[in-house]
mmCIF file of the C-alpha atoms, coordinates in Angstrom:
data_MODEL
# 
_entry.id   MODEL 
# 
loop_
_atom_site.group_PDB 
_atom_site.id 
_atom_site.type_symbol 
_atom_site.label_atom_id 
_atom_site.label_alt_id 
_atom_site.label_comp_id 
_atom_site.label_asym_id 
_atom_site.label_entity_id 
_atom_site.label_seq_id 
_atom_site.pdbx_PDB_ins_code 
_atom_site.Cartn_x 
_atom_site.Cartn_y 
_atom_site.Cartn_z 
_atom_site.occupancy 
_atom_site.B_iso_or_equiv 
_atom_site.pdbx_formal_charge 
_atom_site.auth_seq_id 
_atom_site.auth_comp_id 
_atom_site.auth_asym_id 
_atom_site.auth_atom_id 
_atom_site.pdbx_PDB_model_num 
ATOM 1   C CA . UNK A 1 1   ? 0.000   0.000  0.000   1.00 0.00 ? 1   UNK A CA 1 
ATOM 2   C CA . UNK A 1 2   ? 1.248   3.518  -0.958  1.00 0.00 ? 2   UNK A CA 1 
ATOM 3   C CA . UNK A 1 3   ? -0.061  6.274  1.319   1.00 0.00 ? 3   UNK A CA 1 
ATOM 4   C CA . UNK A 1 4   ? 1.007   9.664  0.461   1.00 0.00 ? 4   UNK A CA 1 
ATOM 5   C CA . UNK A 1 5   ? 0.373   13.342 2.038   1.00 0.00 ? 5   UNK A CA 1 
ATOM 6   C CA . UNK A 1 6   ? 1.046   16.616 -0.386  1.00 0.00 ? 6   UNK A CA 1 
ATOM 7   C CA . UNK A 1 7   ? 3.419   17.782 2.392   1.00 0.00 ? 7   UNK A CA 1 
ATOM 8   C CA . UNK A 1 8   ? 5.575   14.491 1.753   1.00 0.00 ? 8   UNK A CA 1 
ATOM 9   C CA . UNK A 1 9   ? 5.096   14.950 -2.303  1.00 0.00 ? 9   UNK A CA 1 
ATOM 10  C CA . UNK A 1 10  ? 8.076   16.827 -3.943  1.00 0.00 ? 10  UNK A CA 1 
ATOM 11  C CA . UNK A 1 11  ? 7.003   19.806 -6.073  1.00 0.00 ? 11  UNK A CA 1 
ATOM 12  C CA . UNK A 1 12  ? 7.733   20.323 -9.824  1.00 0.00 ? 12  UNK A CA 1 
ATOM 13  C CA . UNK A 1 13  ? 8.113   23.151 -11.091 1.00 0.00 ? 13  UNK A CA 1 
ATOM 14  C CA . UNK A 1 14  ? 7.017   22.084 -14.836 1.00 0.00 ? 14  UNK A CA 1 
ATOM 15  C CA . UNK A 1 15  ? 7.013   25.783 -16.232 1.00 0.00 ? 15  UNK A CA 1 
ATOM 16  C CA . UNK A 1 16  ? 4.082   27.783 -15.715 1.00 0.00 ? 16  UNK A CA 1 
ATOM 17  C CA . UNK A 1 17  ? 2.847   26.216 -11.907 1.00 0.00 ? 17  UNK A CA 1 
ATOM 18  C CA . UNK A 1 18  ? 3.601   23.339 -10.311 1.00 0.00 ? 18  UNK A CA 1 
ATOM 19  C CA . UNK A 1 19  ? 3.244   19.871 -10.366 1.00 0.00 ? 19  UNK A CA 1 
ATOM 20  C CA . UNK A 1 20  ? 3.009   17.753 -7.126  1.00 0.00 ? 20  UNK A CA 1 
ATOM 21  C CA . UNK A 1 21  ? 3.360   14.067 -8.153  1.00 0.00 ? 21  UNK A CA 1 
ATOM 22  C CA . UNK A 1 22  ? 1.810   11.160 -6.147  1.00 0.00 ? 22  UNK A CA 1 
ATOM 23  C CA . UNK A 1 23  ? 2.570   8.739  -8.073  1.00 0.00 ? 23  UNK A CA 1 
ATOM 24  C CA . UNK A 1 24  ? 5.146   8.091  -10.589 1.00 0.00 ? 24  UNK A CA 1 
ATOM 25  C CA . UNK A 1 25  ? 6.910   5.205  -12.688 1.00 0.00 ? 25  UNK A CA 1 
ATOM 26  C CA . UNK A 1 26  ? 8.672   3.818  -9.657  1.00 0.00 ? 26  UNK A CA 1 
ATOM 27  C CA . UNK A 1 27  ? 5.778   3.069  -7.666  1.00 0.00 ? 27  UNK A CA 1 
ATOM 28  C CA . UNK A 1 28  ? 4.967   0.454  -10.505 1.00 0.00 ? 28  UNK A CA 1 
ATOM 29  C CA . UNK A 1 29  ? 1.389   1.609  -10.608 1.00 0.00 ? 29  UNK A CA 1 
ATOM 30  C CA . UNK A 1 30  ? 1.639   2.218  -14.216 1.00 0.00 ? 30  UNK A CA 1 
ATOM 31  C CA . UNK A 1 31  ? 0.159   5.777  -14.355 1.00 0.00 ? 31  UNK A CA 1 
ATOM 32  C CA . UNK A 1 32  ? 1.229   8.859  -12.489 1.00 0.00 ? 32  UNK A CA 1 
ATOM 33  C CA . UNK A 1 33  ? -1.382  10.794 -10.483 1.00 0.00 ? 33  UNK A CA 1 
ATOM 34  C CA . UNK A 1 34  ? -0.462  14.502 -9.702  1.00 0.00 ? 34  UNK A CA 1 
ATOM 35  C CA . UNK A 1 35  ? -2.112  17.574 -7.700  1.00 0.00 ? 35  UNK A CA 1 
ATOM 36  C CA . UNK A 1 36  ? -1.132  20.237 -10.287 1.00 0.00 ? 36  UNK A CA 1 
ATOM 37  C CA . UNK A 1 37  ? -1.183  24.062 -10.341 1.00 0.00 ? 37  UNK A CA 1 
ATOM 38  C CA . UNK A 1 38  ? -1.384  25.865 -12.966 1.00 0.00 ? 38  UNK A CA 1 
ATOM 39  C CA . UNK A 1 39  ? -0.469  29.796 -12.200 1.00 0.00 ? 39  UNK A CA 1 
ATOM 40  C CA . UNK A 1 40  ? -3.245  32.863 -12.923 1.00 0.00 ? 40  UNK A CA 1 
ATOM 41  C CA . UNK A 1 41  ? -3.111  34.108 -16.196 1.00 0.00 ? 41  UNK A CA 1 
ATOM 42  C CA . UNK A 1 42  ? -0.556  31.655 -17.868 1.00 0.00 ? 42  UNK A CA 1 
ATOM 43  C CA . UNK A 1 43  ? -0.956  30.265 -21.731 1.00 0.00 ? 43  UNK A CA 1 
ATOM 44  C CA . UNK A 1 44  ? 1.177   27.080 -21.967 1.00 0.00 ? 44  UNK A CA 1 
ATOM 45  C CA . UNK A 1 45  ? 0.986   25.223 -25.636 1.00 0.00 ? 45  UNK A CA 1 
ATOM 46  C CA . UNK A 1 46  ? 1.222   21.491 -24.437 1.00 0.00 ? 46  UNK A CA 1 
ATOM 47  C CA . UNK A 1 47  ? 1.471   17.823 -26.037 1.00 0.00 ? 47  UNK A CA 1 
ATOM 48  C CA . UNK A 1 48  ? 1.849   14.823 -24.418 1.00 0.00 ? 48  UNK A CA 1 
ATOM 49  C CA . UNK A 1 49  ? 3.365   12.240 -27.338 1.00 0.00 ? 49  UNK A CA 1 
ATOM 50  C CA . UNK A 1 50  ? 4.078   9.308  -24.804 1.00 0.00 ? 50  UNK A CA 1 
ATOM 51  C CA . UNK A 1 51  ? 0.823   9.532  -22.514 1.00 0.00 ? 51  UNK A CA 1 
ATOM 52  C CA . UNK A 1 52  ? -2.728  10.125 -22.165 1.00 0.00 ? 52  UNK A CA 1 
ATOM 53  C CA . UNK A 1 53  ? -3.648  12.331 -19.290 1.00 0.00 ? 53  UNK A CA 1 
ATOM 54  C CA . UNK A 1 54  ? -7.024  13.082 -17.925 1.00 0.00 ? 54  UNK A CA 1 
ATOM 55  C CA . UNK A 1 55  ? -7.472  16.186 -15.786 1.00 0.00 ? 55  UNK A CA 1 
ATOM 56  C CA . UNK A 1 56  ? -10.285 17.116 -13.031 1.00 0.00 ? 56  UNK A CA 1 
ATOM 57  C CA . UNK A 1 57  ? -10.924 20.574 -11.777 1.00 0.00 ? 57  UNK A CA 1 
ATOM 58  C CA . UNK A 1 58  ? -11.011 20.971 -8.528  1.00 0.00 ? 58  UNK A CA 1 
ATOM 59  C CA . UNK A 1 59  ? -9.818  24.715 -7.929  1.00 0.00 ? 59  UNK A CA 1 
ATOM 60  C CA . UNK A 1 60  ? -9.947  28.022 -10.186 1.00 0.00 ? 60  UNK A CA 1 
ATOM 61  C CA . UNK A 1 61  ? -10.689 28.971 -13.491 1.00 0.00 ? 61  UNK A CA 1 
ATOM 62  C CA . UNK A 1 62  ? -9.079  28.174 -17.766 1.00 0.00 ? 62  UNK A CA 1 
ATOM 63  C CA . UNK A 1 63  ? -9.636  26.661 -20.412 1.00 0.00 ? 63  UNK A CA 1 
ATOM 64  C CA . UNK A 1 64  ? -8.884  24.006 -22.542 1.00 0.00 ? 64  UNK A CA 1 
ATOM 65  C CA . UNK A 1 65  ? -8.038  25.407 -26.733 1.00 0.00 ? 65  UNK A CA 1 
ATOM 66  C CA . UNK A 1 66  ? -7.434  22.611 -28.958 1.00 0.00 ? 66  UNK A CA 1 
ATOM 67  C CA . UNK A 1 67  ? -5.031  23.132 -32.845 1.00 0.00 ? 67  UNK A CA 1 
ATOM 68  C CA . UNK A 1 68  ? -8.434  24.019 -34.392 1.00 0.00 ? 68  UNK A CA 1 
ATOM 69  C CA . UNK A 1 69  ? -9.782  26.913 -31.944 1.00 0.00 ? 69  UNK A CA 1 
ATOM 70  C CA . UNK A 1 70  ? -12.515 25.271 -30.098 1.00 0.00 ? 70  UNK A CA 1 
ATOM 71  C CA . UNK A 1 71  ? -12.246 26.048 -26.602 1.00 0.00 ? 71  UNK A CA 1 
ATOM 72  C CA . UNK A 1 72  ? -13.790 24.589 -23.480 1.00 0.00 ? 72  UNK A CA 1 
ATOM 73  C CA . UNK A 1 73  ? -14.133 26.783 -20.102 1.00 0.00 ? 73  UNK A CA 1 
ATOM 74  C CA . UNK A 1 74  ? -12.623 24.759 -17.677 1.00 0.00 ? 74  UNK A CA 1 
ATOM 75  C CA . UNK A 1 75  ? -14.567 25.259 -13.597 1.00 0.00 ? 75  UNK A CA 1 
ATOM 76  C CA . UNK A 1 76  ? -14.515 23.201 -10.582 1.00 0.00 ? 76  UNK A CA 1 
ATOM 77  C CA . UNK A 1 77  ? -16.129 19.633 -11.484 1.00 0.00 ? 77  UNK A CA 1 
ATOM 78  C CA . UNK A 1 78  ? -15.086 19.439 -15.050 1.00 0.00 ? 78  UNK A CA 1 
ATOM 79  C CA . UNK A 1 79  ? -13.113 16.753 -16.549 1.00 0.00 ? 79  UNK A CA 1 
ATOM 80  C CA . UNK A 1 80  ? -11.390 17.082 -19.972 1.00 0.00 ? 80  UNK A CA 1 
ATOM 81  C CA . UNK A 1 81  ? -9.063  13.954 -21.340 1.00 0.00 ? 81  UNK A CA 1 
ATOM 82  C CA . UNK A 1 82  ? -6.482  13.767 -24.070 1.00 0.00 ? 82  UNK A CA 1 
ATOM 83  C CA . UNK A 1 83  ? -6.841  10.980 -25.194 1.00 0.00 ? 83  UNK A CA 1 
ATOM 84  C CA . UNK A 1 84  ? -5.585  11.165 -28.683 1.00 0.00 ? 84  UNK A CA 1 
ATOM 85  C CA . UNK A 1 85  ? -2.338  12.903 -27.487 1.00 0.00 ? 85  UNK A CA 1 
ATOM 86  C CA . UNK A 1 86  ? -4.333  16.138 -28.406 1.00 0.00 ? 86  UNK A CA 1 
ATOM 87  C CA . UNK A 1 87  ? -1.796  19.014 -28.640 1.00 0.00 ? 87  UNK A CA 1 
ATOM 88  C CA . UNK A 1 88  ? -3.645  22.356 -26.747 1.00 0.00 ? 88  UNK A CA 1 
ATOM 89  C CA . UNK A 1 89  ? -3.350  25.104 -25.039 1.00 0.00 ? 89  UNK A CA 1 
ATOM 90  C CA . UNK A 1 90  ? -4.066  24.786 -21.248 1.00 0.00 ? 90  UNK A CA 1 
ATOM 91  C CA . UNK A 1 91  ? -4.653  28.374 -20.230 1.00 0.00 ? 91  UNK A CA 1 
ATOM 92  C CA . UNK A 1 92  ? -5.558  29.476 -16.122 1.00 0.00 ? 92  UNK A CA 1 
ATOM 93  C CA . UNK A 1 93  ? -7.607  32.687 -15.933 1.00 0.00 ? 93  UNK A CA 1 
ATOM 94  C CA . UNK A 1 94  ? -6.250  35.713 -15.278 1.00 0.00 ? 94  UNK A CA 1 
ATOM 95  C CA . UNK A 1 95  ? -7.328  36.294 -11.559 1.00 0.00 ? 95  UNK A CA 1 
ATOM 96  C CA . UNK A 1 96  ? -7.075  32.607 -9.752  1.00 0.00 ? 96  UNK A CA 1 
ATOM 97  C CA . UNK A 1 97  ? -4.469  29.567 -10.110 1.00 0.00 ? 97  UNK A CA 1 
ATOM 98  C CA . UNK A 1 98  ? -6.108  26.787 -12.036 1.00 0.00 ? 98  UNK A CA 1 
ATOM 99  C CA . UNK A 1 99  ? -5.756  23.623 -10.087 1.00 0.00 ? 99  UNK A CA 1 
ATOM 100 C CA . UNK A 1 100 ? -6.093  19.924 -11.299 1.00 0.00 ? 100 UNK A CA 1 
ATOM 101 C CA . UNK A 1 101 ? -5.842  16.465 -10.268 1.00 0.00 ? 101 UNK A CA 1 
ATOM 102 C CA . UNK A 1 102 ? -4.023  14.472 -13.575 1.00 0.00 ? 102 UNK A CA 1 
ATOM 103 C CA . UNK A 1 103 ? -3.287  11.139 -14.239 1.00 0.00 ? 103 UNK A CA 1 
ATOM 104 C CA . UNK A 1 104 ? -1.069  9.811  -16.997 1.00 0.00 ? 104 UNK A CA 1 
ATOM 105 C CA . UNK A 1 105 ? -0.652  6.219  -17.926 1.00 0.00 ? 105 UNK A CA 1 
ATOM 106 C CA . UNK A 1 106 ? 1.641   5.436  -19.026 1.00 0.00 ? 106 UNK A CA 1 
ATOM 107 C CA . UNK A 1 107 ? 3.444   6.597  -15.902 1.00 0.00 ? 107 UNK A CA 1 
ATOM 108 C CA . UNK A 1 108 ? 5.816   9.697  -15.591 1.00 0.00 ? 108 UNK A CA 1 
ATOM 109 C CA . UNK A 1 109 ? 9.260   9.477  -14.042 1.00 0.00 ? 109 UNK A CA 1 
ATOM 110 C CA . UNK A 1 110 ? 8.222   12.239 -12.318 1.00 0.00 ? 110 UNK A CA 1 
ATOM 111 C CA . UNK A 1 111 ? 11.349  15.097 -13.256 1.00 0.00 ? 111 UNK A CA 1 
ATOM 112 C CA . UNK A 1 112 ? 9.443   16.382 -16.377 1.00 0.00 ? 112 UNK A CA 1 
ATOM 113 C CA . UNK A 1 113 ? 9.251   19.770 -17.222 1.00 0.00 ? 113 UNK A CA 1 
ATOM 114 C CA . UNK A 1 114 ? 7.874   21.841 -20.090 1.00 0.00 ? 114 UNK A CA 1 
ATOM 115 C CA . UNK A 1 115 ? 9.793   23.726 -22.232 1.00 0.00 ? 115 UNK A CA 1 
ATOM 116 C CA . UNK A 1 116 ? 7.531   26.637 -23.292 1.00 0.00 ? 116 UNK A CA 1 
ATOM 117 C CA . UNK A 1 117 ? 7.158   28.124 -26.259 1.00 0.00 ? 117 UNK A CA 1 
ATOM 118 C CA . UNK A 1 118 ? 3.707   29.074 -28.212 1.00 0.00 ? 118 UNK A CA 1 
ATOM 119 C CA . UNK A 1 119 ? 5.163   28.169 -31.835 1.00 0.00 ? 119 UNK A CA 1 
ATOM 120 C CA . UNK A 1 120 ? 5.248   24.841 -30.993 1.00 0.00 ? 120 UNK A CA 1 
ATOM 121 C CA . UNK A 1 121 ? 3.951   22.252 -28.433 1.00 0.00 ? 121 UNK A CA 1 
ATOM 122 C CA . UNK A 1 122 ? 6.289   21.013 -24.933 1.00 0.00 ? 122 UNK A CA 1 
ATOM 123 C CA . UNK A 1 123 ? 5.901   17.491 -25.229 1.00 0.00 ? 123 UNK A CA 1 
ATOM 124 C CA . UNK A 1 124 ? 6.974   14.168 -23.164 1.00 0.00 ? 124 UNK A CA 1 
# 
């Protein structure tokens, strides 16, 4: 059994917030589950080539923009999953930190960080 406090959890800094990550590749669960904070009135341009994540709101405000435009608010109790490596922008409103629980499978090592840039997408 793996029992695990946010005070024990080592924080990422992955570029624009934080990532605080539960579980990763060497627990052998075979996804990663992270507490993640994304800072007020940040624009990251993201792409996840190697995983799937799904993310649930449980803090703040954003949005979710995929390649073609379409955007979807992102609130407290809303879910949005990448499941076709989607390349977006995840973007936190400008007033309050955006904060999600995300799991990837397959599972990260847990030292990832973005590399930023809105021409083109920070992928791992």
């Amino acid at each position: 059994m793996i029992v695990r406090s946010l005070s024990e959890v080592k924080p990422v800094d992955w570029g624009n917030g934080v990532s605080r990550r539960f579980l990763v590749a060497s627990d052998g669960m075979g996804y990663t589950l992270t507490d993640t904070i994304v800072n007020a009135g940040t624009k990251s341009r993201l792409e996840y080539r190697n995983h799937l994540e799904a993310c649930y709101c449980i803090e703040g405000e954003g949005e979710v923009v995929d390649m073609a435009g379409n955007s979807y608010p992102i609130t407290p109790g809303t879910m949005y999953a990448l499941d076709q490596h989607d390349a977006h922008f995840l973007i936190a409103a400008p007033h309050t930190d955006l904060r999600l629980v995300c799991m990837f499978t397959p599972a990260l090592r847990g030292d990832e960080v973005h590399s930023l840039d809105e021409a083109r997408s920070s992928a791992y």
